[in-house]
N, C-alpha and C positions, 0 to 999 in steps of 0.2 A: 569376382572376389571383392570385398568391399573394403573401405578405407581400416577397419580398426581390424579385421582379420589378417591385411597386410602388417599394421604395427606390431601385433602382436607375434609374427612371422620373424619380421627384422630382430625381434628384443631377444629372441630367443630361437638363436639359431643351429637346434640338435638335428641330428640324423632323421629323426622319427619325424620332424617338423618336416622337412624336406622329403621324406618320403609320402608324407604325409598330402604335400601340397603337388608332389608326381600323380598321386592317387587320385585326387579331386581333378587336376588337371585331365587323365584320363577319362574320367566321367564326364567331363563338359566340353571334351572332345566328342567325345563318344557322342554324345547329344547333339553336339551342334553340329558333324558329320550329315546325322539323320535330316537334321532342320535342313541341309545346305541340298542334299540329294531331294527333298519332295517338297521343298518350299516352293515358291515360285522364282520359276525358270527365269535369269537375268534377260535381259532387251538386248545386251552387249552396250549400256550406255559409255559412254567413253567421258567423262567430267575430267578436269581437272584435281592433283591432288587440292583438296580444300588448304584455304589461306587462313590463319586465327590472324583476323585484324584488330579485335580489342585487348585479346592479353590481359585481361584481367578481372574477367568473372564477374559474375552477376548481373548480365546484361541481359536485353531482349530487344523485342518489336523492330528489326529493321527494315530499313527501307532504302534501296539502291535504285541509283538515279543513272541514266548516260548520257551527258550531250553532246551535241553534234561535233565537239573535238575530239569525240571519243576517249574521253573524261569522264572515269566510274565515279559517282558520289554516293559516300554509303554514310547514314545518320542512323544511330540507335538509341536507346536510353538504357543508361545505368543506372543503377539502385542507389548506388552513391553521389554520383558526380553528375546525374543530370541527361542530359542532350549530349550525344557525342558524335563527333563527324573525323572523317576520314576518307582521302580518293588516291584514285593511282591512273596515271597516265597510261600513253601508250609502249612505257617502257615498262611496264611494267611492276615498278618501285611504289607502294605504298608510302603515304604521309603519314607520319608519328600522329595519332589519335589525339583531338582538341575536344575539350568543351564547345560549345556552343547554344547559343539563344535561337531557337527557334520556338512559332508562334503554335506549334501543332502538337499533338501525342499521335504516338505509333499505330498504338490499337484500333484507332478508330480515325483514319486521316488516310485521306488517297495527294498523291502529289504527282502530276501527271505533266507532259512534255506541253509547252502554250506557245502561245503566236510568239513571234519578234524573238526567236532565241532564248526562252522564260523557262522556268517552272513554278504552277501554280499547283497550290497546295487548299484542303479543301480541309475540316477535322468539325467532328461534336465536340461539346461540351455542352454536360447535361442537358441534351435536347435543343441547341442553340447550334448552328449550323454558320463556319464564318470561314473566311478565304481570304488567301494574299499571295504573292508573286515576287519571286526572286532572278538575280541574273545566274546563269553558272557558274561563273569567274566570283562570285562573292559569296559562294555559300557556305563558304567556312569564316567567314564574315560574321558577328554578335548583330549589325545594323545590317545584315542581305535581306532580308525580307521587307515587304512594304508595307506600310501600315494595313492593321485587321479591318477587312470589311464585317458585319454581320448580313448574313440569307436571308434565312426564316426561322421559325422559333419551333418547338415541339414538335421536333425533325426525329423518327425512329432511325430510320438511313437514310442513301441518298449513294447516286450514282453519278459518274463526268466522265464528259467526251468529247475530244477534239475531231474536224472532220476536215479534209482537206482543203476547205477553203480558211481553217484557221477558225472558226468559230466555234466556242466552246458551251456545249450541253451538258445542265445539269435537271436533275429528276429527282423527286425524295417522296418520301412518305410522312405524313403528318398525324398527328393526333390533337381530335378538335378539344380547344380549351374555350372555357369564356371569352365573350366577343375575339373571338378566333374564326379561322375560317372552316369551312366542315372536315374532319377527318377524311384522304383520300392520300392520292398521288398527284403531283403538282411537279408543274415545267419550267424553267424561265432557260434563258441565251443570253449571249455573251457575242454578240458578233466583233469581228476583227475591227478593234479600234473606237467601239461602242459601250456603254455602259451596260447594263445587266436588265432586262424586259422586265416587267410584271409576270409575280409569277402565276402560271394559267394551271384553272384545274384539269385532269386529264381525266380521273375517275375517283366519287366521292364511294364513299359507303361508311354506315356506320359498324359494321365490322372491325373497319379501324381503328375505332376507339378503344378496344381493349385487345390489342393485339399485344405480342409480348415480341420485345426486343430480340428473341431468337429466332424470329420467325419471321420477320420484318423482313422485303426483299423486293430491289428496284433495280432495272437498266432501265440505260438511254442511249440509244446511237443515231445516227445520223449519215449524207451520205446524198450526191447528186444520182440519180438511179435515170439511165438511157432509155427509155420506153421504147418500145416496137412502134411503128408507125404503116399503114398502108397510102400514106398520101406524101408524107417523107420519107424517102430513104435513109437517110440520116437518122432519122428518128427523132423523139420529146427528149428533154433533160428536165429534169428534177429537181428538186432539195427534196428528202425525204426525210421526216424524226417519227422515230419509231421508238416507245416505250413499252416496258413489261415487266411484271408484277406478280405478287403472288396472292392468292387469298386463301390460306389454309383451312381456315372453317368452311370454306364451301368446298375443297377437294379441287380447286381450280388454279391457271396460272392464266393470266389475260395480258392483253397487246393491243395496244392500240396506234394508230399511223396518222400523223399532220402532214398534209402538203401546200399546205399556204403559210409555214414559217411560225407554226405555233396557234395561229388565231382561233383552228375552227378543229375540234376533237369529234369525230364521229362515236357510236357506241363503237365498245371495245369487245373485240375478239376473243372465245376462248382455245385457248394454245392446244390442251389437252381435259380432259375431262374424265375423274374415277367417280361410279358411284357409289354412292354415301354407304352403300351396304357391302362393298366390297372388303371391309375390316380395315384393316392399315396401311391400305395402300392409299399412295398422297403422290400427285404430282406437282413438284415448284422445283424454285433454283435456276430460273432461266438463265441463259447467258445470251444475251444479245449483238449482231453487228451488223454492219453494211460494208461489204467487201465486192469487191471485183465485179461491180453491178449487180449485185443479189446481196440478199438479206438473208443473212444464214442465224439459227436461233438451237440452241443447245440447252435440254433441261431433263429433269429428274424424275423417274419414276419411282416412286419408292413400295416395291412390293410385298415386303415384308422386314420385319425388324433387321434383316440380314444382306436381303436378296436385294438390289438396286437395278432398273436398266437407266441406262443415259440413250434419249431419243433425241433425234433433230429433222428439221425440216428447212426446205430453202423458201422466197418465196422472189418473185420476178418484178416486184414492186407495180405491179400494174392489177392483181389481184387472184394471182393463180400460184396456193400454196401448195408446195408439193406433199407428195404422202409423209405421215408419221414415218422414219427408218430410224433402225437401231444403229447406235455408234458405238456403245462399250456396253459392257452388263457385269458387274461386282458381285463378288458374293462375300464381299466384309462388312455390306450398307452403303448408303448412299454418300459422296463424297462432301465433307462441309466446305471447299472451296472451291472454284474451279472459275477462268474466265478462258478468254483471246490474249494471243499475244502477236499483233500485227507486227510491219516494217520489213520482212521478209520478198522478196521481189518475186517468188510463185505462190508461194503457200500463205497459209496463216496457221497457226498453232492453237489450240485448245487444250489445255491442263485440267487437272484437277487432283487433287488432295486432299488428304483426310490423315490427318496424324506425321508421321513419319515415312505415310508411302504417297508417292507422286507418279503420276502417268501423265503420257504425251501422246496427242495425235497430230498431223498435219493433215489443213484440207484445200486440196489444189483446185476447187470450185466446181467441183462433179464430186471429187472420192473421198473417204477419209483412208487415210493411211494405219496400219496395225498401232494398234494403242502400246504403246512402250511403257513398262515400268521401271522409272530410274531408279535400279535398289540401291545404286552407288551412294547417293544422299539419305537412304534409310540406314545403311550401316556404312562408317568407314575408320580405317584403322589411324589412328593419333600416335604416331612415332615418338611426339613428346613424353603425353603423358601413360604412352604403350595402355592406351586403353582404344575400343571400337563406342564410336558417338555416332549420334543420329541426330541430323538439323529437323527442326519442328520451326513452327511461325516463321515460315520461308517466303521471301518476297523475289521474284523474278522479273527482268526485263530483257530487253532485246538490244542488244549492242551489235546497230547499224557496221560500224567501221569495220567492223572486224568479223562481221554475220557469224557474231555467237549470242548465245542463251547464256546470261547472268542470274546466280542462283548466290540468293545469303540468306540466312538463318541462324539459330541458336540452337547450340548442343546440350540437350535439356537433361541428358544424361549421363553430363558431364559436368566442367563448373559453369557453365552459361558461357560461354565465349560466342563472340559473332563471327564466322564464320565463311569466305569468301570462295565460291568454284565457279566456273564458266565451261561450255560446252557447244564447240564446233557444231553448225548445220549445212556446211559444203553438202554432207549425205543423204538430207531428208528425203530425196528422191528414192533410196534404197528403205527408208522404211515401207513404201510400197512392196503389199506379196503380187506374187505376177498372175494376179487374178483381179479384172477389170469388172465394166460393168458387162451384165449377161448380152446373149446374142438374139436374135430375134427366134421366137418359138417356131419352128416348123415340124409339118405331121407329115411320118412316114407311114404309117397305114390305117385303115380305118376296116373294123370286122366286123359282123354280126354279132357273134359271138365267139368265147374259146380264146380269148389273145391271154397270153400268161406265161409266166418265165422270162423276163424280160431283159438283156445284158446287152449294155456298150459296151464298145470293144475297143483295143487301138493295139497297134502295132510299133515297131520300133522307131519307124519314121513319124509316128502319128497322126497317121491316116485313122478314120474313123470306121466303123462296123454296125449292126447292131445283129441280132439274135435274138429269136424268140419263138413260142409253141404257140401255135394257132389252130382250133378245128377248120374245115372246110368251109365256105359260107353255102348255105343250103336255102335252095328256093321253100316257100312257105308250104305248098302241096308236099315237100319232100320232109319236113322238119321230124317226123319220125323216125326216120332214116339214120337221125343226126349221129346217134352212138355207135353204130353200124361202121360208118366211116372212121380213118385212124389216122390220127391228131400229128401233125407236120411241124418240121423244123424250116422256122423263114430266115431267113438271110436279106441284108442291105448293107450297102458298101455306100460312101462320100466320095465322090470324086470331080474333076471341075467343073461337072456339067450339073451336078447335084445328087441328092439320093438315087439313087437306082430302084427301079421297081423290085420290092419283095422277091424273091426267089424262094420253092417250094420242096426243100429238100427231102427227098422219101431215102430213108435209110437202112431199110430192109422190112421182107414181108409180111412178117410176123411181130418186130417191134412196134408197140405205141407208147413213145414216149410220156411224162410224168414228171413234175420237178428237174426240171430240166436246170441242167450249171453247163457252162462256157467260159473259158478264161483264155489268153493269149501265154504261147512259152515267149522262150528270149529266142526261139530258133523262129517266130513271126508262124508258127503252126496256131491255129484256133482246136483245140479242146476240147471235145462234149461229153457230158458224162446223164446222162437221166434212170431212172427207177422203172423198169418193167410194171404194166400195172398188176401184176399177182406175184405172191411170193417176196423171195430177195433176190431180185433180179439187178442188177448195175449194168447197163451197158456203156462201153466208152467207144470211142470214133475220134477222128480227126482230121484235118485236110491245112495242107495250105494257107493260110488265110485271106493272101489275094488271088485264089483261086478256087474258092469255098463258091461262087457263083454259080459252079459247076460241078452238079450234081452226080459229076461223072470221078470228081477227084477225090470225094472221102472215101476213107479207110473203111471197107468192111467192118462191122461192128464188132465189139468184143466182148466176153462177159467176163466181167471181174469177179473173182472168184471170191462166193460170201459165204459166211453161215446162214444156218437153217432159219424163218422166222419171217416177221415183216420187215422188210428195208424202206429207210427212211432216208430223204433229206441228203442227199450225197453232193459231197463238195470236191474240186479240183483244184488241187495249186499244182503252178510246175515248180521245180526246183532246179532248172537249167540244166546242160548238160544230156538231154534226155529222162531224166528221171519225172515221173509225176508220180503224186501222192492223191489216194482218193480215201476219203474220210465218207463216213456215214452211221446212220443207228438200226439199229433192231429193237424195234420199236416197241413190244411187249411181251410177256411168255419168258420164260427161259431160255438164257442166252441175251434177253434183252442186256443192250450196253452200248459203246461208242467203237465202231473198230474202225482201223487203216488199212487199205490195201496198198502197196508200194511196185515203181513199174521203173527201170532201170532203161529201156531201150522204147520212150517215147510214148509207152501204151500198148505196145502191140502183144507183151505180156507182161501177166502180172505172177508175183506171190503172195503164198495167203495170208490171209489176214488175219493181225494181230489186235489182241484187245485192247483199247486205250483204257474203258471201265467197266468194270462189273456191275452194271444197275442190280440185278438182283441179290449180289453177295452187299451191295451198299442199302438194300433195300427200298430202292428206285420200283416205284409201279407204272412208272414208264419213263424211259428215255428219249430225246430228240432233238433234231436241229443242231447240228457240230457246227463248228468254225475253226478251221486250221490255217494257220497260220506260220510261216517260217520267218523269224528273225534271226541272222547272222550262222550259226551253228545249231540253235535251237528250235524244236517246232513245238509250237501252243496250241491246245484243243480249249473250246470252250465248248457247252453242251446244255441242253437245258431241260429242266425236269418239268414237263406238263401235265395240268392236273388231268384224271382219270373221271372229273366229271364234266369236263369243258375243255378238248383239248386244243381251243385258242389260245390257253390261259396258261402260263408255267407258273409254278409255285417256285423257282429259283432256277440258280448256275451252277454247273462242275466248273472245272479247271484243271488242265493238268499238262504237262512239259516233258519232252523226252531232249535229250544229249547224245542219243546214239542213231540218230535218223530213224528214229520210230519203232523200234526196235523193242525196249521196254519206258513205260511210262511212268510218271511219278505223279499221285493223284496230290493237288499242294490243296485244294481246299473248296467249299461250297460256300454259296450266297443264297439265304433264302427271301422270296418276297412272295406277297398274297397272290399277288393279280399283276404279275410279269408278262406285257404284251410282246416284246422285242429283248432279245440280247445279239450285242455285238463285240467287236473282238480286233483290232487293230496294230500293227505296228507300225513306228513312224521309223524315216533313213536313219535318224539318229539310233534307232534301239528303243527308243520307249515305248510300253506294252499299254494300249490303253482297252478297257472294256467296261459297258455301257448298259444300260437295260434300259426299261421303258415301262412305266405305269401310266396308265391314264383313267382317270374315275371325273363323272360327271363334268365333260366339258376339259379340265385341265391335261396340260400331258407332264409326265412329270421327266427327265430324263438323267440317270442318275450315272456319273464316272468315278473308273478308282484309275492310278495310274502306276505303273511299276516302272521303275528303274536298275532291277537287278532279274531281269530276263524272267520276273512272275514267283518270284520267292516269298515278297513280300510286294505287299499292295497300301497307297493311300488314303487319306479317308477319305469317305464319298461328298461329291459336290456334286450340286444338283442345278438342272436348269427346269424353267417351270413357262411353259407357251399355254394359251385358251384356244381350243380347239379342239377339235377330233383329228389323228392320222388318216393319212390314204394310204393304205398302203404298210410296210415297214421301213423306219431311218433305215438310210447306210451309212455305214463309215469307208472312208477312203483316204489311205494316205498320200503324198505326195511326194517330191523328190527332196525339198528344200526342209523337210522336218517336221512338216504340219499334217495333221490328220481332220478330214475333212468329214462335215455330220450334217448329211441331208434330209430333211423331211418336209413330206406333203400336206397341208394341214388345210383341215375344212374350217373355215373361221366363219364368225356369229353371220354374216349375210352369204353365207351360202358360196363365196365365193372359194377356190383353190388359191393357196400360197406355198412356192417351193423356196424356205428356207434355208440357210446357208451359213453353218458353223465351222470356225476351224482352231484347233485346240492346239494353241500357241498360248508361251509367257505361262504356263500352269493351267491354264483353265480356259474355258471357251469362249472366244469370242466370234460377236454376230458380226457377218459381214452382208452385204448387198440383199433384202429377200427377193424374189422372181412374182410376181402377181401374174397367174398362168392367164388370165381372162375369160376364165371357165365359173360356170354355176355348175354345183356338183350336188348333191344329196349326201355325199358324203362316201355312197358307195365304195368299196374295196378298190384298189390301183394298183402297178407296180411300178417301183421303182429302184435305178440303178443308176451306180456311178462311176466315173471311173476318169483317173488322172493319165496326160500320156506323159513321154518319155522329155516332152517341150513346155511342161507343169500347166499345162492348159486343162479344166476340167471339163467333161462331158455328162452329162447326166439325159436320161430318160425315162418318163413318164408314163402309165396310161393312166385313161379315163374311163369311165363308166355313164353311158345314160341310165340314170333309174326309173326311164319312163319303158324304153322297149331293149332295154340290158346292151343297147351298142357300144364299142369300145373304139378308141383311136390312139395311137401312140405316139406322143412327142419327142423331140430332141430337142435341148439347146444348150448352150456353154457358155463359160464364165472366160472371158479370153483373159489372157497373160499380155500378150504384145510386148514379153521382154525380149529386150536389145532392139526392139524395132524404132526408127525414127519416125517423125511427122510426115517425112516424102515417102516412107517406105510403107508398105503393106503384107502381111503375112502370103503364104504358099496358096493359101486358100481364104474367100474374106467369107465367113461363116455369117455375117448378117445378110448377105445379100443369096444365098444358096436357097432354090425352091426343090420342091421333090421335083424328081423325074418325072414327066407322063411318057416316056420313050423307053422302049422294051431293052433290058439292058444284053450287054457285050456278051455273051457264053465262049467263055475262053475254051482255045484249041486244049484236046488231052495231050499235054505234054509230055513226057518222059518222065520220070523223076530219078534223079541220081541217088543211088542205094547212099543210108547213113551210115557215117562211122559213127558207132554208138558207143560209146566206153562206160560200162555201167562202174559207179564206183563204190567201191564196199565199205559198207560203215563198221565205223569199230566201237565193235561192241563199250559198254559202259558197263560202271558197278552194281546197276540195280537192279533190283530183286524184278523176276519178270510177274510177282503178283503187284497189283498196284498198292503203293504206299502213300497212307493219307497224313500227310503233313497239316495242322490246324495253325491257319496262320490268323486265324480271325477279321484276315482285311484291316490291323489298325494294329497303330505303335506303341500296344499296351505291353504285349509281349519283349520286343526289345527294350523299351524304353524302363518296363518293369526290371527287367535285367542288368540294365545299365545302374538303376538306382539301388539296386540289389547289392551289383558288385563295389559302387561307392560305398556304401554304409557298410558293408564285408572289411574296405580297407581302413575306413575311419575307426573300426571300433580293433583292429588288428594293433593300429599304432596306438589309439590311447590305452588301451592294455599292457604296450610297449612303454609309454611312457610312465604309466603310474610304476610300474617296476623298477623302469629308472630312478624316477624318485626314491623307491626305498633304499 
């Protein structure tokens, strides 16, 4: 509500006015309800409430200083009065705000911690580059600063860095003038106690000459780096200065490295490289350091007007850069600030920002930590002026004494106040998810051919399994033969000794499995459910699961009873207690649609099945591929309509939700897309319902998410991720315990090599964690793959492969370890990097007994809906409510001015 809306509120204080401002208040409740439920999910930042240390408007550009007596110094300028300073001790008590003379401006000035107890301060003006040095104790001082040095002249930017010997690096950008020196990027030092070097060029070009000040962009770090040594143990030590840069007209960001203290500049490096033809996509923005003996480097990929990824690489200061990896990936654009924030005693911190939103990561010198987004400083509520502000032109430091994050800024929409919070990192440790780096790849079988269906497995203890359909392998004279013989359920179990030899489970005489599904209950029973090949055949089975080895303990097979037609695609979930639920389609013809079959006492029977949807009364000319899902009391179908000219291809999604255990369904809505390769369908512990597709045309994959928050009523808008590559295979999704849903894919990238991908959709939106580089050359050929979280948040995922030379297949395993709660002395149950397969025939457990179950089947109560399915249009987006919302405002604004012009007469 704005400033004259309020006056005119106050002057004129009638019934209708007050009713009037309930009304409006309603509606921007209403809205900002919406905003709060699908915006992005808070980090749990914990700030303090924000401190107003100017008090008195119209301020900006601050800049917070802390020295080693843990001594805040915050300097701003005012519109009115200039240069303003103000600090607060360790009690906490802020000083009454002075004027002050200082030699710099805000905008364009770094002041950074210097040798002997100092802060030196560095600032432009109009392209003149000039420095000076003050004590702590006098910066509220008119005479604290020392007299202005002048740098260099026709300076665009420029970068400084202190290195723990006290030596301070500076680095800038030039633009050549008359008898001037060439446009480039130029070095000079400051060692401890020494005047300032000549400054030396690093790299010329005349691209620099017409570079424009918003594009202008330079680090410089420094830093003693331990060499490996084979003739010392000890090892070489170093001085290492490392600079980097950007060159936007050539779509490049470069680096280059001195180790003789500046004198001798080799050719420079490129960081990353987009080609010219690729449209708008630009990488710069580097962030540069030297930490904990490595050189860690953070920069920007900018893919599209909207899309950003933020990549980094390390490097060992001896010549061995590590791979491109992903750190963050934005889908708002790429961030216009972002650096390091060392002094921290494990980690170091990496920010960035863009506006009014700021994100955090830690990197403890192997991982980065979940990128945090601090909304608390995007919006916070002002008690004073009972309004919600947002700090912009935010400057941050690190306050050693007290190992907090200091944050100041201006409330730009508010009256300009400078603005004071800090924030605890005792916890940094816990923004780690308990997902490390992966484990070492190892192969559990290798076929001829026929390997397909492929499922990890785990049980309650989290023990490992895998599952899968294999034909026979068949000598070459016999290869005729090959369809004759009938296609096996394998079996492998993890245990201390390693994989187990495959095991060949025949499940009756006359079944040949087909689409085979496997899932674990909570009663540690393994599942199986597959499609007969003729007809609508579902058969389900079950055993044991650490007794599935033995071929002697599964369940006689069962046929769940279907309608007439073709069966497709058949899914298992348990629902605990004994109950499973098997989904599937009927694929074309009449009849075709999504049905459920429901089993009360573990599988052994079932009743019939109900229709989740009608493809033919919706006018589906074929239906397939379910995904059921149960979250809390509700179960979710998702389903997908394939074209009838290419049935790799769907032309879109159903959806639809039942409240009565499956009982009747409510069809809430479709998603249509041309050339739908993959849909998927997730729910995380918390309740969020997330579901996915998957385009990919010429090289790119496209990957598209909506997310619900009210169990699939309604949906938000789509966000997209975008990878270069071909799949292997189809993504999985898989949730976890802790709230995350996790998105796996295989991807054949430009040299041919396999990459397994690793997404998890935390904070709103997805982020890229660790990729796997399988070490395989692929063709590209078709794979499977599966995932699966255990009950110790540990992931498992496995793979095949395809040779497209003579069609052989081999199937991997390997995991993303957790190792939460374990110490440095301690080791997990099982160390997953060092486990080979078995060559050794495994155990055949004795036929045991098994004690009959008490089964309690429980009876769902019936719900209100209609048992024909009911198509709710929710459109996937917030035009509908939000329409509504806006509706019912203007409904009450024109109710009362009606009310009011009445009154007047």
């Amino acid at each position: 509500m704005n400033k004259t809306m309020k006056k005119h509120l106050y002057r004129k204080k009638t019934h209708w006015q007050y009713s009037l401002v309930a009304g409006l208040i309603s509606l921007f409740l209403l809205l900002g309800n919406i905003g709060e439920v699908f915006g992005q999910i808070d980090a749990g930042d914990d700030w303090t409430q924000p401190v107003n240390v100017s008090n008195s408007g119209s301020s900006s550009d601050p800049i917070v200083l802390v020295d080693s007596q843990s001594v805040t110094h915050l300097f701003w300028t005012d519109d009115f009065e200039g240069n303003r300073y103000a600090q607060v001790g360790v009690d906490g008590t802020w000083s009454e705000p002075r004027s002050v003379i200082v030699p710099f401006s805000g905008n364009e000035s770094m002041v950074i911690p210097g040798p002997a107890d100092t802060f030196y301060a560095f600032w432009l003006i109009e392209g003149e580059l000039f420095y000076s040095w003050a004590k702590p104790a006098n910066l509220g001082l008119n005479a604290a600063w020392q007299p202005v040095r002048r740098l260099a002249e026709f300076v665009l930017c420029f970068d400084v860095f202190m290195d723990e010997d006290q030596a301070i690096h500076l680095a800038y950008l030039t633009q050549s003038q008359p008898n001037a020196d060439p446009a480039g990027i130029y070095y000079t030092q400051k060692p401890l106690g020494r005047g300032w070097t000549v400054g030396q060029p690093v790299y010329t070009s005349p691209y620099f000459r017409t570079m424009d000040v918003t594009r202008a962009h330079v680090q410089v770090t420094a830093g003693v780096i331990t060499l490996e040594s084979t003739q010392d143990e000890s090892g070489q030590t170093e001085k290492q200065i490392y600079v980097a840069w950007d060159e936007p007209y050539l779509y490049r960001s470069m680096i280059n490295r001195s180790t003789d203290g500046s004198n001798y500049w080799p050719e420079p490096l490129e960081i990353d490289a987009i080609e010219v033809m690729s449209g708008s996509s630009m990488v710069f923005g580097s962030d540069l350091i030297v930490w904990n003996n490595q050189v860690l480097m953070v920069w920007k990929n900018q893919v599209s007007q909207t899309d950003c990824e933020i990549l980094y690489k390390t490097y060992d200061g001896a010549g061995d850069w590590g791979d491109d990896l992903p750190l963050y990936s934005s889908l708002t654009g790429c961030p216009a600030k972002s650096g390091f924030i060392a002094g921290l005693e494990n980690y170091l911190l990496w920010y960035a920002e863009d506006g009014s939103e700021l994100v955090l990561s830690a990197w403890n010198g192997s991982q980065w930590s979940d990128v945090r987004s601090e909304t608390s400083l995007s919006g916070f509520w002002d008690p004073v002026s009972e309004k919600t502000l947002t700090l912009e032109g935010r400057h941050l430091a690190y306050h050693a004494g007290e190992n907090q994050l200091v944050a100041v800024g201006s409330d730009v929409n508010g009256s300009q106040d400078i603005w004071y919070t800090r924030k605890a990192l005792e916890d940094v440790d816990t923004w780690y998810a308990p997902y490390a780096s992966w484990s070492s790849i190892q192969r559990i079988n290798y076929a001829q051919h026929g390997l397909s269906d492929v499922h990890i497995l785990t049980d309650s203890q989290g023990s490992r399994y895998m599952a899968w359909l294999q034909s026979p392998d068949l000598l070459a004279e016999r290869q005729p033969l090959m369809d004759a013989l009938p296609v096996q359920i394998h079996f492998a179990r993890l245990d201390e000794t390693g994989w187990s030899e495959p095991v060949a489970i025949t499940v009756g005489g006359e079944h040949n499995p087909t689409q085979f599904m496997a899932v674990t209950a909570d009663s540690d029973d393994l599942m199986a459910a597959w499609r007969n090949e003729s007809g609508c055949q579902i058969t389900f089975t079950s055993v044991p699961i650490h007794r599935a080895l033995s071929t002697r303990e599964w369940m006689d097979p069962v046929l769940v009873p279907t309608p007439p037609g073709i069966c497709s695609s058949p899914m298992l979930v348990s629902a605990g207690e004994g109950h499973v639920y098997a989904a599937y389609a009927v694929l074309v013809n009449e009849g075709r649609g999504i049905y459920i079959n429901h089993s009360a006492d573990g599988g052994r029977s079932w009743e019939q099945a109900v229709q989740v949807f009608d493809g033919q009364a919706s006018g589906w000319e074929m239906v397939d591929q379910p995904i059921l899902v149960i979250s809390g009391s509700r179960m979710h179908v998702l389903w997908q309509q394939p074209s009838p000219y290419d049935p790799q291809i769907s032309q879109g999604v159903g959806y639809a939700y039942s409240d009565d255990g499956g009982m009747t369904w409510r069809v809430a809505d479709e998603q249509l897309e041309e050339k739908m390769e993959w849909a998927g369908l997730a729910a995380s512990s918390n309740n969020s319902l997330l579901r996915s597709w998957e385009y990919s045309d010429f090289g790119l994959i496209q990957i598209t998410t909506q997310i619900s928050l009210d169990g699939g009523q309604n949906w938000s808008m789509a966000v997209t991720i975008e990878r270069q590559g071909e799949l292997i295979g189809a993504p999985v999704m898989v949730p976890d315990g802790v709230g995350g849903i996790h998105l796996l894919l295989l991807i054949y990238g430009a040299q041919g090599k396999a990459t397994l991908e690793h997404w998890v959709w935390d904070n709103g939106g997805w982020n890229a964690r660790e990729n796997l580089d399988t070490g395989y050359v692929t063709n590209g050929d078709a794979g499977e793959l599966s995932a699966v979280v255990s009950p110790q948040n540990e992931l498992g995922v496995a793979y095949s492969t395809m040779n497209g030379q003579n069609g052989a297949q081999s199937l991997y395993v390997v995991f993303s370890q957790g190792g939460e709660g374990l110490q440095d002395d301690q080791a997990p149950l099982v160390s997953w990097e060092s486990l080979l397969p078995s060559t050794t025939n495994p155990e055949i457990l004795e036929n045991d007994v098994l004690a009959s179950d008490d089964l309690a089947a429980a009876t769902p109560t019936p719900a209100t809906f209609s048992k024909t399915p009911e198509r709710v249009h929710s459109f996937s987006t917030w035009i509908a409510p939000i329409g509504g919302a806006l509706a019912a405002g203007l409904i009450v604004t024109l109710v009362f001015w009606k009310r009011m012009t009445r009154d007047k007469k």
